[in-house]
N, C-alpha and C positions, 0 to 999 in steps of 0.2 A: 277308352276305345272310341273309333271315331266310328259313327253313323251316319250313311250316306241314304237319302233317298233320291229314286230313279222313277220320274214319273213318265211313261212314253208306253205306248200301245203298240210297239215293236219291241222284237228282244236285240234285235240287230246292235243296238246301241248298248245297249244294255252287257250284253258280252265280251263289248269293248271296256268297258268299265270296268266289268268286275275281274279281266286280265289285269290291269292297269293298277287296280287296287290288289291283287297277290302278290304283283310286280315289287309294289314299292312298299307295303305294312302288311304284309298275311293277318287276319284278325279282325280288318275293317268288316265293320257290319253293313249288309248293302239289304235295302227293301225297294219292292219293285212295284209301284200301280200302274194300272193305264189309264188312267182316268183323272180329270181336276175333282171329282167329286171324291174319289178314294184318296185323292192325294191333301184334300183338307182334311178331311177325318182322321189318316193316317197322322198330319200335326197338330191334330187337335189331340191325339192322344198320347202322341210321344215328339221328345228332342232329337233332333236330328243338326247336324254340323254341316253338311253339305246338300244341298239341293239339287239337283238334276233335271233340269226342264225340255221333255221336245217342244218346240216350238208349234209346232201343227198336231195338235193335242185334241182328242172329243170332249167336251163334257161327263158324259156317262158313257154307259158301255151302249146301250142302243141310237148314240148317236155319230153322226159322223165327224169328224178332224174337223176343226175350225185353222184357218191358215194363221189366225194370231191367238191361238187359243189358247194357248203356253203364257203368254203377256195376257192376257184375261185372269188366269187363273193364279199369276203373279200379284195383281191389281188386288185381287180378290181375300187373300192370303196377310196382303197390308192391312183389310180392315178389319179384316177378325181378330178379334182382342186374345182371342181364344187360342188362337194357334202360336206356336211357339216358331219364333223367325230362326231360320237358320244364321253362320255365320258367313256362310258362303253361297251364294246362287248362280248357277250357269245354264245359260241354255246352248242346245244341243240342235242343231237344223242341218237335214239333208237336202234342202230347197235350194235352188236357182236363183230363184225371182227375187228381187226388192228388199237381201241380205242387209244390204249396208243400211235403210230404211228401218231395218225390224233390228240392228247393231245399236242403233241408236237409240231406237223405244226401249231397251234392255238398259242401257247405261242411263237412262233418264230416270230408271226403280233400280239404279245401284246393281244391278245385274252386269255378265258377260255374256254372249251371243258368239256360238264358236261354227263353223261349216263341220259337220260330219262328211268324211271322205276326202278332202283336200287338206292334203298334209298332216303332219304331226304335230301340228301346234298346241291342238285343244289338248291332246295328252300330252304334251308336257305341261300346259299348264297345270293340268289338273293334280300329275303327277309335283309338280309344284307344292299347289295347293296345299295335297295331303303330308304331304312332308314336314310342310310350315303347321300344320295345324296338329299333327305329331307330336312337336318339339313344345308348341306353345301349353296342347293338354298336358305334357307332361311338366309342365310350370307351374299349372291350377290343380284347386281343389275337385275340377269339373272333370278332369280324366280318371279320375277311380272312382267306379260306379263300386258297391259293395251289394253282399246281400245279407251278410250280417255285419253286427256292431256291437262291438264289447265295451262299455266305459265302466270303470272304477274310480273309488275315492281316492286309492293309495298305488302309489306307484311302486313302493313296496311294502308288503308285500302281494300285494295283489296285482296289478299290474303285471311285476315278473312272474306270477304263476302262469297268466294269461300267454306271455312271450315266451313261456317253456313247455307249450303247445306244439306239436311239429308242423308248422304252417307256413316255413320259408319264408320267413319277416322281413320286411324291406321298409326299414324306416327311413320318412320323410318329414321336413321341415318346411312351412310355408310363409311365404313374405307377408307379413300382416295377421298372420294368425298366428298368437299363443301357441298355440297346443302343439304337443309332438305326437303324428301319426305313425303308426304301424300296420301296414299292408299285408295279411300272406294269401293264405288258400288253402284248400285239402279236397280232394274228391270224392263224390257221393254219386251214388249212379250212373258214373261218366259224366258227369258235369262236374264243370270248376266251380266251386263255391269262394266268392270271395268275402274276405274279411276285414276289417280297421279294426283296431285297439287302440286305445288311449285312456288315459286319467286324468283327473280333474286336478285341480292346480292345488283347491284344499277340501277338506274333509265338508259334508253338511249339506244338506238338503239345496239352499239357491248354489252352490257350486254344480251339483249334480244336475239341476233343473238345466240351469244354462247351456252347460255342456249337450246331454241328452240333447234339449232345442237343436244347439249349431249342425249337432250329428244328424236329426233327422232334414234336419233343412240342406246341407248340404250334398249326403250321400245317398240319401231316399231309401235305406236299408229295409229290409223285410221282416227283421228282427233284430228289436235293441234287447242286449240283454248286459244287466251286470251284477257281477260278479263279486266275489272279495268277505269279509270278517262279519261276525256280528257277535253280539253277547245271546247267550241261550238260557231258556229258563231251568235250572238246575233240576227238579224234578222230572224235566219231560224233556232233553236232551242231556247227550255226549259231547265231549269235545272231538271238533270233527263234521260231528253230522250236518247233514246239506240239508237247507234249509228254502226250500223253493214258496216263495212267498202268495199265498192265497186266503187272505185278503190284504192288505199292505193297506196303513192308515199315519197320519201323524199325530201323535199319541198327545201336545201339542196343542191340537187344535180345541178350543170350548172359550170356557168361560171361570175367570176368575171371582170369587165372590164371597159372601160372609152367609153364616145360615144362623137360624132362629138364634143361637147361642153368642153369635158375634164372630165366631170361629170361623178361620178360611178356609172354605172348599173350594173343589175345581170341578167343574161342572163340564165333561168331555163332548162333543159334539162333532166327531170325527164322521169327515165321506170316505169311505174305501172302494179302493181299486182291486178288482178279482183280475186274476188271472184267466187267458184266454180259455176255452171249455176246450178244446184240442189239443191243446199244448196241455192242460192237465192232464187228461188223460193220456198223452204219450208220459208226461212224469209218474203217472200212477204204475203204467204198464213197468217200466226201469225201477222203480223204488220196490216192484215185486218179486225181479229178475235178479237170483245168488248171485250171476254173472255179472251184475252194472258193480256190487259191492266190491266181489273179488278182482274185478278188474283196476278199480280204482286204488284199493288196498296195495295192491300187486306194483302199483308205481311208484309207491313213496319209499324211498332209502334214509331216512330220518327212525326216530324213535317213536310208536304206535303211545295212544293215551289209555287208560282202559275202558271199557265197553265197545260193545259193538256196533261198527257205524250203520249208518241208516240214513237214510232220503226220506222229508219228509214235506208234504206238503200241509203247511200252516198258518197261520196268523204272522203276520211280520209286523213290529209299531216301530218307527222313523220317529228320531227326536232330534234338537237342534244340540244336544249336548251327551257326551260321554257319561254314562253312568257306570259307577263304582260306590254305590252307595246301594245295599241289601231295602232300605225303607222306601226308595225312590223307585227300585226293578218293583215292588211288592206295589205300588201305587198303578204302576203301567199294566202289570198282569190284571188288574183289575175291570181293565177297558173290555178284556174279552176273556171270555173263563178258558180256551185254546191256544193263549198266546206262546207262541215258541220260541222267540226271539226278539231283540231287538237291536236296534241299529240306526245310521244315521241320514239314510241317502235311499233306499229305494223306495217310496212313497215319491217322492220327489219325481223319479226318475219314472215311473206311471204315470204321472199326473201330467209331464212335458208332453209323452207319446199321446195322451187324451186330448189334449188341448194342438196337435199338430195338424193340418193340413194333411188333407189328401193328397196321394196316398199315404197313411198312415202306416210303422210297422206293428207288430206284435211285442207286446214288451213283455221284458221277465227279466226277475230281480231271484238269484239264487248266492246265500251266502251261507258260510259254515260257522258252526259255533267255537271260537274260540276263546271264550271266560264267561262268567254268568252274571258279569253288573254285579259284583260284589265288592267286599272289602280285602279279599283276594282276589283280585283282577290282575292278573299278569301279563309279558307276552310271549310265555313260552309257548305256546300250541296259534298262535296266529299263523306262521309260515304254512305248517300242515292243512289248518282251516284253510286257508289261500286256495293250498294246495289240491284239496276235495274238492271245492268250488268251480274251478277251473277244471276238471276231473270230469266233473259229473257234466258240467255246461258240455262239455265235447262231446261223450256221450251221448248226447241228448241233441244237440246238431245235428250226428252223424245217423241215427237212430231211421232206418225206415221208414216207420210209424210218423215220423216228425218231415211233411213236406215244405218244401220253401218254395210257395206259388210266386 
């Protein structure tokens, strides 16, 4: 979506504009200050594509038009480190006087200086412009803004459960970047919520880091969340059950070493990552409601496993290897007397969002129990697992209770 701002202390201009932008892209986002003082804060706080300048501009709102105030507030805009340059800058002048003078101080800071009222040049430039800069976002990674983010280990099966989502997917491929994105949307309150999907290239904690990283760096999402398999502890899960992670740790982490006897221990020294207090509680609210069960239940056309499913919020331990081995899950349960699962990737995938730049999103790591780290570890119930995971995640999107500021 392109974002234009219109800084001028008239709407006169202003209404030609945002004609002009229904005209050629309906969608374009337009914000309006009057002031050079509203109009640096405004880029101090957000990205903007195109610039809009009147030239005889106040300062503040209790001052009056400066006749190159527009070119001050340009000047002023270069030095701040802070604000973010647009790609395009135009000024806009309904003046007479000394056009061709104040034409040239515009093109001397890379700017254009257009006459409001004499002809239709400046709109068709403009309507130019936006055209050009239509085609070009839609080339980058910089025209889909998201507001949530799904990434998985496994493309399948997890992955496809995500894409079996009703969210009008539009996948994309980008010059220089790996990965293959997935675009859609769904509605909530009357607002479009948008989406990206993708997975990781392979299985394991630095796969999932990285990823997570590029996603938050590039889309600025509101909420990373992922999704997909884990192994469950057989005593305190089903196959099936969602597994919404609270506290998530890399089971991993400590210290190797020998004790009085010469014998090797493993000395655990795990940081964990909680999950947000809001986002709990909308999970606590859902894991209590017969409705979030039955409705999930209600969509899979596959074979059920026995017991009854359940949403649970737990202990999650991330390790850099597959376990199928009964003495090795018994080793991990010991990290925490709660443990509910384990798995490969979301510790990892908390820890990216922790260490991200502001704005940061909300992370959540929800996966389903498909085998228990045994010497039966199979993969019949993984598609299902998938398939709750991406089940409840939606739910839980779409949920009231669950706001996306």
């Amino acid at each position: 979506m392109i974002k234009i701002l219109v800084v001028d202390d008239e709407i006169t201009k202003l209404q030609e504009v945002a004609a002009i932008c229904e005209d050629t892209a309906p969608g374009i986002s337009i914000t309006h200050v009057a002031t050079a003082v509203a109009a640096r804060k405004a880029m101090r706080l957000d990205k903007f594509d195109v610039l809009i300048i009147d030239l005889n501009l106040p300062d503040g709102l209790r001052d009056k038009p400066q006749i190159e105030g527009g070119l001050d507030l340009l000047d002023l805009l270069l030095t701040d480190v802070i604000c973010r340059l647009p790609a395009d800058i135009m000024f806009i002048t309904a003046r007479e006087d000394n056009v061709e003078a104040a034409r040239t101080k515009a093109a001397e800071r890379g700017a254009v200086l257009w006459q409001f009222g004499h002809g239709d040049e400046w709109k068709s430039y403009l309507r130019g412009r936006l055209k050009y800069l239509m085609t070009r976002l839609g080339r980058t990674l910089d025209g889909y803004p998201v507001d949530i983010a799904f990434v998985t280990a496994l493309q399948s099966p997890e992955l496809d459960a995500i894409l079996a989502l009703d969210y009008s997917w539009k996948t994309k491929i980008f010059s220089g970047d790996p990965s293959t994105y997935h675009f859609g949307s769904f509605e909530k309150s009357g607002d479009t919520v948008r989406v990206v999907a993708v997975s990781a290239p392979r299985k394991g904690m630095p796969s999932a880091a990285s990823l997570s990283a590029k996603i938050v760096a590039l889309f600025k999402p509101k909420i990373l969340i992922m999704t997909g398999i884990c192994a469950g502890i057989a005593s305190r899960t089903n196959f099936g059950d969602i597994i919404v992670a609270d506290p998530a740790w890399d089971y991993g982490s400590g210290k190797r070493a020998l004790d009085s006897n010469r014998s090797p221990v493993f000395q655990a020294a795990a940081y964990q990552m909680s999950l947000d207090p809001n986002i709990r509680q909308v999970v606590n609210e859902l894991a209590r409601d017969p409705a979030t069960m039955q409705s999930i239940r209600s969509g899979w056309q596959g074979n059920f496993p026995q017991g009854v499913l359940n949403v649970k919020l737990a202990p999650m331990a991330s390790g850099a290897s597959v376990i199928a081995d009964d003495s090795e899950a018994r080793s991990v349960t010991l990290q925490h007397r709660e443990l509910a699962a384990i798995e490969m990737e979301g510790y990892a995938v908390m820890a990216a969002v922790e260490s991200a730049a502001n704005p940061k999103p909300l992370a959540i790591v929800i996966k389903s129990v498909c085998d228990y780290a045994d010497s039966e570890k199979n993969d019949d119930w993984q598609a299902y697992a998938a398939y709750t995971s991406a089940a409840f995640a939606n739910i839980l999107l779409k949920s009231p209770s669950l706001e996306l500021q």
